[in-house]
C-alpha positions in Angstrom: 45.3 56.6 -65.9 46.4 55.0 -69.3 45.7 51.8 -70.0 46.8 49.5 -72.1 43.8 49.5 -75.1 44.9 53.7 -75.2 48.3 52.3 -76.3 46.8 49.9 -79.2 44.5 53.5 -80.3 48.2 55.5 -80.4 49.6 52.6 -82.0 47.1 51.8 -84.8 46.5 48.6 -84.1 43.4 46.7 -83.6 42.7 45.1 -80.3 41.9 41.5 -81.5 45.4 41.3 -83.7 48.1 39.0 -83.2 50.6 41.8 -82.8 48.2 43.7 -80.1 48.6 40.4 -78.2 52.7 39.9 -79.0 52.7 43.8 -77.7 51.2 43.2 -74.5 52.8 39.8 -73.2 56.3 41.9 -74.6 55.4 44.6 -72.1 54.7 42.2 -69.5 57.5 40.4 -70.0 59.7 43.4 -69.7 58.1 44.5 -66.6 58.6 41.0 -64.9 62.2 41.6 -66.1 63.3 44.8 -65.5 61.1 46.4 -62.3 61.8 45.1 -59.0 58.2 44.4 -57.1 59.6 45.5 -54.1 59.8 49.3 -55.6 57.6 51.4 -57.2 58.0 51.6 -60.7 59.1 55.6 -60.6 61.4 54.8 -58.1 63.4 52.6 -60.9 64.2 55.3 -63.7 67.0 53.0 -65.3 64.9 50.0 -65.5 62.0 52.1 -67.5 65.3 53.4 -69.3 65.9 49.6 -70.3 62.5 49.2 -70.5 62.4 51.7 -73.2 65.6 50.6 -75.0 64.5 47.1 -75.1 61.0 47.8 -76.6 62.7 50.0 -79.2 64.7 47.2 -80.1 62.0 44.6 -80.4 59.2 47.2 -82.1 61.3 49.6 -84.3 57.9 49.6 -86.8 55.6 50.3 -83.8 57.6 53.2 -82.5 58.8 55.0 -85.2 60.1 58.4 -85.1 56.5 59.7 -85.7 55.4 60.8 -82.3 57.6 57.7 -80.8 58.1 60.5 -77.4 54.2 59.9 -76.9 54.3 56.4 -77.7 56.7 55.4 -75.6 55.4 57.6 -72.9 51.9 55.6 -73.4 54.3 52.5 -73.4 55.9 53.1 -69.6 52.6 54.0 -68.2 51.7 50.7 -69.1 54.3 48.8 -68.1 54.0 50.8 -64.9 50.0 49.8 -64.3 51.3 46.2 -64.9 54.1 46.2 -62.2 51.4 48.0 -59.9 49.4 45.4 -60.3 51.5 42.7 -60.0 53.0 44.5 -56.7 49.6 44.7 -55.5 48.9 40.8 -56.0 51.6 39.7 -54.2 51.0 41.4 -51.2 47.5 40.5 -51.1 49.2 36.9 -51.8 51.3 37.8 -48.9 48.6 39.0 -46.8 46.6 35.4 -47.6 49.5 33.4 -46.1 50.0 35.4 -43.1 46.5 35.3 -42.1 46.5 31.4 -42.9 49.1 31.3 -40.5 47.2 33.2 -38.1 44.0 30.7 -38.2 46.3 27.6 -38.3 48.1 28.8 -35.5 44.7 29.4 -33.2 43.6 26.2 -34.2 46.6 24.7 -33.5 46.6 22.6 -36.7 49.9 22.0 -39.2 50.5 25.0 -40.9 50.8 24.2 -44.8 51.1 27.3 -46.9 50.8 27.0 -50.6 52.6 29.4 -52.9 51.8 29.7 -56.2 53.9 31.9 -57.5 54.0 34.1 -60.8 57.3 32.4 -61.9 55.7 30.2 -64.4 54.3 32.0 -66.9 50.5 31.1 -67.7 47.2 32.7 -68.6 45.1 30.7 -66.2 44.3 32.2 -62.8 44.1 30.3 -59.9 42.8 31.1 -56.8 43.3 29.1 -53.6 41.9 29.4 -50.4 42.1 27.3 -46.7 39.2 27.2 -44.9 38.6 25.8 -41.1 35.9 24.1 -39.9 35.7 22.1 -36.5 36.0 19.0 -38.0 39.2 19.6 -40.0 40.3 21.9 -43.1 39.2 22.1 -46.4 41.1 23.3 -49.7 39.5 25.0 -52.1 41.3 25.3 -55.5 39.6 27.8 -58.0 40.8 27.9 -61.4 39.1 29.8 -63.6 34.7 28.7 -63.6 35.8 25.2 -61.9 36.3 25.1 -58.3 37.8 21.8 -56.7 37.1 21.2 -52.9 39.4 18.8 -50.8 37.9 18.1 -47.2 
């Protein structure tokens, strides 16, 4: 499977560059745009086709006409790991709630269900987490090393 530090070797660029980084947050963004999460990415051909277009538009220097076939083949797979992965977070999101619905409902307590979505772009990850004990519920909030309990 090709990942996304194959695509900076193709392209020439180092890993720790500003444009490595502008690159990748460009593919993601394109992927968030384009790609449906309900699909599979192969099952879109004209979004990966506007995919394409777009990042030839925005990177004309990085995919030149030298080898750009190959690079923009290394590009799509990419883009396509990303929407797998942010297809495979949401349903595990997905399953989270329904099975937080599940306890609540057996322990007949109000069902809250928190959604934090990927709408808002940010590079912290958070984590969150309702646990039942006999005495009530706790909330645990995870984001990044700190972890915040509310009993």
């Amino acid at each position: 499977m090709i990942q996304f530090p194959q695509l900076l070797d193709l392209l020439g660029l180092p890993a720790a560059s500003t444009v490595s980084k502008g690159i990748k947050e460009t593919l993601r963004e394109l992927t968030r745009r384009h790609l449906d999460e309900k699909f599979s990415p192969f099952s879109q051909p004209q979004a990966l086709k506007n995919v394409e277009k777009e990042l030839l538009q925005r990177h004309p220097d990085l995919f030149a006409k030298e080898d750009q076939e190959n690079k923009l083949y290394f590009a799509l797979r990419v883009v396509s790991r990303f929407h797998n992965s942010r297809r495979y977070a949401i349903s595990e999101r997905q399953k989270r709630v329904k099975q937080a619905e599940s306890v609540a409902e057996k322990h007949n307590k109000e069902n809250i269900v928190i959604n934090i979505s990927d709408s808002v772009t940010t590079s912290k990850r958070v984590r969150v987490s309702v646990d039942f004990f006999n005495n009530g519920s706790a909330l645990t909030l995870s984001l990044r090393e700190k972890t915040i309990r509310l009993f």
